[in-house]
C-alpha positions as CSV (number, residue, x, y, z in Angstrom):
1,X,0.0,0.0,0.0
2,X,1.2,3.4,-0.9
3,X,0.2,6.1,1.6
4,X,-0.1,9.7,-0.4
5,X,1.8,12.8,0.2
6,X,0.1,15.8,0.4
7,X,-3.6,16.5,1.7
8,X,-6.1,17.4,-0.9
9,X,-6.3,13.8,-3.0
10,X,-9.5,13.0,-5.2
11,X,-10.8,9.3,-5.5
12,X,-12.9,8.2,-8.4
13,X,-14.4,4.6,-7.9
14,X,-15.6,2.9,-10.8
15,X,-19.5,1.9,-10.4
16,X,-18.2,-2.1,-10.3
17,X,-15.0,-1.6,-8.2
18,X,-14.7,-3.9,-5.5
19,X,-11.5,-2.2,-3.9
20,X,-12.2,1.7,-2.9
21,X,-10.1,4.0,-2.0
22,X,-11.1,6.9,0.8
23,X,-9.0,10.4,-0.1
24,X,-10.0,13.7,1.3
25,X,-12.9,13.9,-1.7
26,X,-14.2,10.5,-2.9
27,X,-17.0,9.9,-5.6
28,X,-18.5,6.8,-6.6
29,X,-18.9,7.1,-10.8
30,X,-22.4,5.7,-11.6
31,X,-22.2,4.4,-14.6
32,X,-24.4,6.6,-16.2
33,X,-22.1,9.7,-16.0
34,X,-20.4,10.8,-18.6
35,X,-16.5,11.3,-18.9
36,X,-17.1,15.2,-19.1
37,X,-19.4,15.5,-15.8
38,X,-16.8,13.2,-14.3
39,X,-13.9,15.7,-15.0
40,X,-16.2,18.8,-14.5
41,X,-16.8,17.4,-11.4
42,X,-13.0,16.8,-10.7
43,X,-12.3,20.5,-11.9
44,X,-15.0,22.2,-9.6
45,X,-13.9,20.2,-6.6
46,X,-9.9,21.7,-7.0
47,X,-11.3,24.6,-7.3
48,X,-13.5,25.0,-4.3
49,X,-12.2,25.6,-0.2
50,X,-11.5,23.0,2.2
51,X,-13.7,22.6,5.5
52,X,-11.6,25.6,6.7
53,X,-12.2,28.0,3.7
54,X,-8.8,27.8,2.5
55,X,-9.0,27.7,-1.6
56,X,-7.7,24.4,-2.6
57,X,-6.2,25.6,-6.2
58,X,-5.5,22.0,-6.8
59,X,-5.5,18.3,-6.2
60,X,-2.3,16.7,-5.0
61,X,-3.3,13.5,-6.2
62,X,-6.5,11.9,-8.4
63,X,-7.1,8.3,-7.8
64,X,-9.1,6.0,-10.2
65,X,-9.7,2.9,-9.2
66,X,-12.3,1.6,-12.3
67,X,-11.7,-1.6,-14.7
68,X,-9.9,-1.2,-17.3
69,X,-8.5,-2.6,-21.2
70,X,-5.7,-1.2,-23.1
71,X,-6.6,2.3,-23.2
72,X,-9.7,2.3,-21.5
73,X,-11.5,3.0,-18.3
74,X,-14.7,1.9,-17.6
75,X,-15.6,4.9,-15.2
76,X,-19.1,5.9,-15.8
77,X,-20.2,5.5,-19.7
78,X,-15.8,4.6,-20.3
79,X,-13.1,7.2,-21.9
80,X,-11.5,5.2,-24.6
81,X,-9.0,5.7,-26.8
82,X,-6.2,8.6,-27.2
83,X,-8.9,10.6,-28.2
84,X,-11.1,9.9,-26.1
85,X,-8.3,11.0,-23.5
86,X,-8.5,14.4,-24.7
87,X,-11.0,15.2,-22.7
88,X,-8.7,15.1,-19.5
89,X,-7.7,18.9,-21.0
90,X,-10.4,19.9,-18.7
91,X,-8.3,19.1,-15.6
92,X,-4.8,21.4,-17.1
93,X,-3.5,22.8,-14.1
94,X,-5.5,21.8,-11.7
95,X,-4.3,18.0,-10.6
96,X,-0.1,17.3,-9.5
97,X,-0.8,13.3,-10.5
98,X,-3.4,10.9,-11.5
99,X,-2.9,7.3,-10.4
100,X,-5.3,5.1,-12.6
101,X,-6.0,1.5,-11.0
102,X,-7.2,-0.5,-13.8
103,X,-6.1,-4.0,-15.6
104,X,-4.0,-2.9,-18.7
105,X,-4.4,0.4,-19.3
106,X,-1.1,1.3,-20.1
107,X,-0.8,-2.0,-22.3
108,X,0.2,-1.5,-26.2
109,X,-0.3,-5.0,-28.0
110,X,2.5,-5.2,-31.0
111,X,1.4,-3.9,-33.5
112,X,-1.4,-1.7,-32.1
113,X,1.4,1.2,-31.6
114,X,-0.9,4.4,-32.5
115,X,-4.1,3.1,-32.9
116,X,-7.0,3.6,-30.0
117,X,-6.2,0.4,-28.4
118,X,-2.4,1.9,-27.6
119,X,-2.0,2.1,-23.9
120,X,0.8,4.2,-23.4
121,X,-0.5,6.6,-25.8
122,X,-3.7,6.9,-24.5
123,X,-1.6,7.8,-21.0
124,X,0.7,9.7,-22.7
125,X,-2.7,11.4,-24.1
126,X,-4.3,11.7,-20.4
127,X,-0.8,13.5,-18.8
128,X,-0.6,16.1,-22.0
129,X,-3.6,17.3,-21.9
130,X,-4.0,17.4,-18.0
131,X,-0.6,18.8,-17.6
132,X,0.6,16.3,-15.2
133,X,2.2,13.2,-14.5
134,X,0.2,9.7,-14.8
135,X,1.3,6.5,-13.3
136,X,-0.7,3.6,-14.5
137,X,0.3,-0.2,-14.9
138,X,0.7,-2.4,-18.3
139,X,-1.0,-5.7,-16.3
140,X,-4.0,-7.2,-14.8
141,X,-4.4,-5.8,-11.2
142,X,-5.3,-7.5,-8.2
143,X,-6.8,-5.1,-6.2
144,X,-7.1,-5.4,-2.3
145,X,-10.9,-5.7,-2.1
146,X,-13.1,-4.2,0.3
147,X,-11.8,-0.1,1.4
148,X,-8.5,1.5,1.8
149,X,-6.8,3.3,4.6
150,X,-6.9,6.6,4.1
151,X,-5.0,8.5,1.6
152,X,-3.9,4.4,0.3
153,X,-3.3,3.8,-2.8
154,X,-2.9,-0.4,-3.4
155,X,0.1,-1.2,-4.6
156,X,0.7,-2.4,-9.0
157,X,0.9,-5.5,-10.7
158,X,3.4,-5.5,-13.8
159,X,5.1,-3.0,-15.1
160,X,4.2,0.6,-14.3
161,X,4.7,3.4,-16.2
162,X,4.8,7.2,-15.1
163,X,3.6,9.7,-18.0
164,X,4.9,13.2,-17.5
165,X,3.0,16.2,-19.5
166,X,3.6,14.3,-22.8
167,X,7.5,14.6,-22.4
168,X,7.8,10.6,-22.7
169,X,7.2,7.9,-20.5
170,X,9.6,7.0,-17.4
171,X,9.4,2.9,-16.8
172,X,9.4,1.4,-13.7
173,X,9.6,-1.9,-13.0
174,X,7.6,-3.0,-9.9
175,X,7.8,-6.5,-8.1
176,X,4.0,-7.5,-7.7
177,X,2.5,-7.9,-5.0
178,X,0.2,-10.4,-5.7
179,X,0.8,-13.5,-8.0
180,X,-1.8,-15.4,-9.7
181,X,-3.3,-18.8,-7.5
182,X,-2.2,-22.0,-9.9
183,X,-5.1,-23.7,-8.3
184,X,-7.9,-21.6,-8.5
185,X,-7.5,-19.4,-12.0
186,X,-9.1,-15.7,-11.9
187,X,-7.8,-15.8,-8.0
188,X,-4.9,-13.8,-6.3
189,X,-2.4,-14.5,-3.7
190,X,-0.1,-12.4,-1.7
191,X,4.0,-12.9,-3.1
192,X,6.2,-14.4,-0.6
């Protein structure tokens, strides 16, 4: 588990998460909202006062925790696709980082380089346009289930990439903490 610095994070939880996270503001997406209320949203809430009426200005940290593909969240009605991604323009300035929690969504399959199904594009997209660095993971997730200490953020499975403001993508290789049970498929177990 990864315990956020800073005060004012954001959560988004997809409307069929099973793991939620609890940050300072939290939201659960139904799945009838659409990726520009969901950002709106986002936007208004960085720009409003804390519970002592000090003006925020901005959001340390945005959380999503949704399911995912290659390039694509299924938070509310889904943002697929690079352009798709351009929505998260909406959000320039006003977010530090945006952790997304969702199987593949940084994946690229060979072959696909460029095309709406291109995962590190589609980041590479989200951190341009928001003006901020993105950290998201090229492999299936196994989420802790249930809800998240405070200002926790579960740790990544596979590689994870950091997106900064469309100047390329920084690689980082992280040791999973969970490995896939040989005896039950579709089930998770904690790495030695």
């Amino acid at each position: 588990m990864y315990m956020l610095p800073g005060r004012y994070h954001m959560g988004l939880i997809g409307h069929n998460s099973n793991s939620k996270c609890q940050m300072w503001n939290t939201w659960e997406v139904h799945q009838s909202e659409s990726a520009k209320h969901i950002l709106e949203h986002v936007k208004n809430i960085a720009g409003s006062k804390d519970e002592n009426g000090r003006p925020i200005g901005k959001l340390n940290h945005l959380v999503i925790v949704a399911h995912g593909a290659p390039a694509h969240l299924y938070l509310g009605k889904g943002i697929k696709g690079y352009r798709g991604a351009e929505i998260f323009s909406t959000l320039k300035g006003k977010v530090e980082e945006i952790w997304i929690l969702g199987c593949n969504v940084a994946y690229t399959e060979i072959g696909e380089e460029g095309s709406e199904t291109d995962g590190e594009l589609f980041c590479s997209t989200i951190a341009l346009k928001a003006g901020c660095a993105v950290i998201a993971s090229t492999g299936a997730q196994c989420l802790e289930m249930g809800t998240w200490p405070y200002g926790g953020v579960d740790t990544y499975e596979g590689e994870v990439l950091t997106f900064y403001k469309g100047e390329g993508i920084i690689k980082r290789k992280v040791e999973p903490a969970w490995r896939d049970n040989p005896d039950k498929p579709g089930e998770c177990l904690p790495n030695p």
